[in-house]
N, C-alpha and C positions, 0 to 999 in steps of 0.2 A: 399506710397502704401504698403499695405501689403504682404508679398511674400507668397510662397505657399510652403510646403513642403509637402515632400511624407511620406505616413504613413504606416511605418511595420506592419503587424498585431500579425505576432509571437514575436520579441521583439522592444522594446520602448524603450530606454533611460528615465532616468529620468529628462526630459527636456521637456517646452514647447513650445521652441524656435530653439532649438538644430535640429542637421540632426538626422536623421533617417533613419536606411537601412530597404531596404526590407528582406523577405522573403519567403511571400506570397501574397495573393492580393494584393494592391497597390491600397490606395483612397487616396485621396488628400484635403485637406484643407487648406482655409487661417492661416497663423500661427499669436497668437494672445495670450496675457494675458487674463487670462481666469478671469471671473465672478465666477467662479463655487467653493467652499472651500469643499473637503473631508473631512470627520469626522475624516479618518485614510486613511494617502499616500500609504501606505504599511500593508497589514491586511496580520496577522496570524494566519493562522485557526486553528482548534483541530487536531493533526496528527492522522494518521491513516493506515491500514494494504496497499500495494498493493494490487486494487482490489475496495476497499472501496470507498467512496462518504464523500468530508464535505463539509458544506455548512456555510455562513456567511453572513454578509451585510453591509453596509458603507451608513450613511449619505449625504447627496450631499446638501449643503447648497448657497441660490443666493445672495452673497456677495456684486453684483452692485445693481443699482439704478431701473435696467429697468427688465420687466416682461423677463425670461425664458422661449421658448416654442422650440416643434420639439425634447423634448430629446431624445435620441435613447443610447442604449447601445450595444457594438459587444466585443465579449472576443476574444482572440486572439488565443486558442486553442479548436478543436473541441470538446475535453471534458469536456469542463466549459457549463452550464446551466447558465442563467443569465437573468432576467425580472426585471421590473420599477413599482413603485407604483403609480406614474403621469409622465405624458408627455410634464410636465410646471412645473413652480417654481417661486412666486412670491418673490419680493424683502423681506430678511430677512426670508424668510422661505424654508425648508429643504424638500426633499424625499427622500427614500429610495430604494436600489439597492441590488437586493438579487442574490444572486449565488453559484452556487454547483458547486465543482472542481472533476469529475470521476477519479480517479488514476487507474482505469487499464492499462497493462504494464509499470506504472512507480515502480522504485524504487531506485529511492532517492527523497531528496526533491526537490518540483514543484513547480515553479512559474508561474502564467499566467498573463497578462497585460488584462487591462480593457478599452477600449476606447471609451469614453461620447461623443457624438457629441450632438448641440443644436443650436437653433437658438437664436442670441440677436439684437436689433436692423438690423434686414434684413441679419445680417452676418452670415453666416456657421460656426461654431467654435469649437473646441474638447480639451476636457483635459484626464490623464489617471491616473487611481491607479493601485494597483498591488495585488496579495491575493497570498499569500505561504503555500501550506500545507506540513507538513512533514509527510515523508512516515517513518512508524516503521519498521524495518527492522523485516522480518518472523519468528517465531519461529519455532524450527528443534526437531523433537524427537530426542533423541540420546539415545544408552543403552552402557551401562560400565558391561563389558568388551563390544565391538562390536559382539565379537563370538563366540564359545563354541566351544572347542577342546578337546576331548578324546584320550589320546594314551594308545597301548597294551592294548585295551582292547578284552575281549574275547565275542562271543555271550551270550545272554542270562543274562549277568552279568546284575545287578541293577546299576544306575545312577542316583544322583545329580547336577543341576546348577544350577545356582543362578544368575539374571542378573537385573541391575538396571535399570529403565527407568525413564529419565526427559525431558521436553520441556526445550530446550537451547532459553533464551532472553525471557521468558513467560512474556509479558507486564502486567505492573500491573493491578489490578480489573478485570483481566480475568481467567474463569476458564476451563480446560482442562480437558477432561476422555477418559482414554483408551476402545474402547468400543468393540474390536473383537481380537482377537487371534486365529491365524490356527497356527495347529502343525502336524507334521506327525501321523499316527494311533498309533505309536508304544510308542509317547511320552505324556504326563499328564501334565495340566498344573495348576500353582495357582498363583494367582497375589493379590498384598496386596499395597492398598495405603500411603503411608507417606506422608502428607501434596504435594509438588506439584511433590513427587517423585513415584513411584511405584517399588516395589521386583517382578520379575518375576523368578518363582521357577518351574523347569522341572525337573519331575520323568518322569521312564522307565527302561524297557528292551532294553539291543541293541538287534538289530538282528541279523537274520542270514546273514553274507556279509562276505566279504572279502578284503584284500586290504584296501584303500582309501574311503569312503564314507560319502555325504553331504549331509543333509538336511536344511530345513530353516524353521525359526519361522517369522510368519508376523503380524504385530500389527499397529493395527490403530485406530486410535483418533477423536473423536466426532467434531473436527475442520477441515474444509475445506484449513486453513490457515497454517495447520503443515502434511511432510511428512509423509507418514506410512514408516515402519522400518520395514527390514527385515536384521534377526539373522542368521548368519551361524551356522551351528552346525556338525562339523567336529570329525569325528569319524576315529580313526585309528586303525586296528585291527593288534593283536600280531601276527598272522600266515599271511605275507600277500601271495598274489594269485601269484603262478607262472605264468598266462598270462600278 
């Protein structure tokens, strides 16, 4: 007689016979060498940003003798999508099993389990593959120096800085523009691209202050997928304020 085992839906071992822990619902099936041959045990998808969607698909081929019917497919994480192109399988012929893996808040790489249930000769029976997609880790504006610092300077006087900006890990075949820049009234701004770099060059008058005073430059980029930056700009004046 065939025994039954319980079926995890969030992880599976790589076993058809093997125990299985839960972790979510719990269905049960006869355990059972399966009729069924994957194109691929373990599918690798195209990686992609956190956030992002890949989608893929696997052969499912009927290796026994007798007709395949009742296929049904269940992914084991709520954010895989997953549909059949028949719901039979006659001997020696294949269908296919398509599926999209959503990566919002992951970020590292994801695996999800796939689990095939079908019917063969009157029996309930299930096997499972697995799809991984790698999450590319985000790319981060960054600018060199981080901040701009003036010492003894006096009001009025003219200024220079000069400050780098690049997308840290820019994955390849993508491209990035910096597409806004705020500055204080009192500062002028010019930005020149080099390949996936940019010079950001601030003229100005200091002003009228005293003491300790901070402004900031904030730049942000035509990607949803990289932080906007924002520049200190540290001004210290020669007379400071007796308060």
């Amino acid at each position: 007689m065939l025994g039954v085992v319980a079926l995890l839906v969030a992880v599976v071992p790589d076993k058809r016979d093997g125990n299985i822990t839960a972790t979510q619902d719990v269905v049960t099936f006869p355990a059972s060498h399966s009729s069924i041959r994957f194109s691929e045990r373990t599918v690798r998808l195209a990686p992609v940003h956190s956030g992002e969607s890949s989608s893929g698909f696997v052969l499912v081929e009927n290796a026994g003798s007798k007709v395949i019917t009742e296929v049904a497919i269940r992914a084991g994480c709520w954010c895989s999508d997953v549909t059949l192109s028949e719901i039979f399988i006659n001997p020696g012929e294949s269908i296919k099993i398509y599926f999209s893996i959503d990566t919002r808040g992951k970020y590292e790489d994801f695996t999800d389990n796939f689990i095939v249930t079908y019917s063969e000769e009157g029996k309930d029976l299930f096997d499972v593959f697995y799809a991984t997609v790698p999450i590319l880790a985000p790319g981060k504006l960054v600018a060199e120096p981080a901040s701009l610092q003036f010492s003894r300077v006096q009001a009025g006087a003219t200024f220079t800085g000069n400050i780098a900006l690049r997308i840290k890990d820019l994955p390849e075949n993508e491209s990035v523009d910096i597409v806004d820049i705020s500055v204080p009234d009192w500062i002028s701004v010019s930005l020149v691209k080099q390949d996936a770099r940019w010079e950001l060059v601030l003229t100005g008058v200091f002003p009228n202050q005293l003491g300790r005073y901070v402004e900031f430059v904030q730049v942000k980029s035509n990607s949803q997928l990289y932080s906007e930056m924002v520049i200190p700009i540290i001004v210290e004046y020669g007379v400071v304020s007796a308060i």
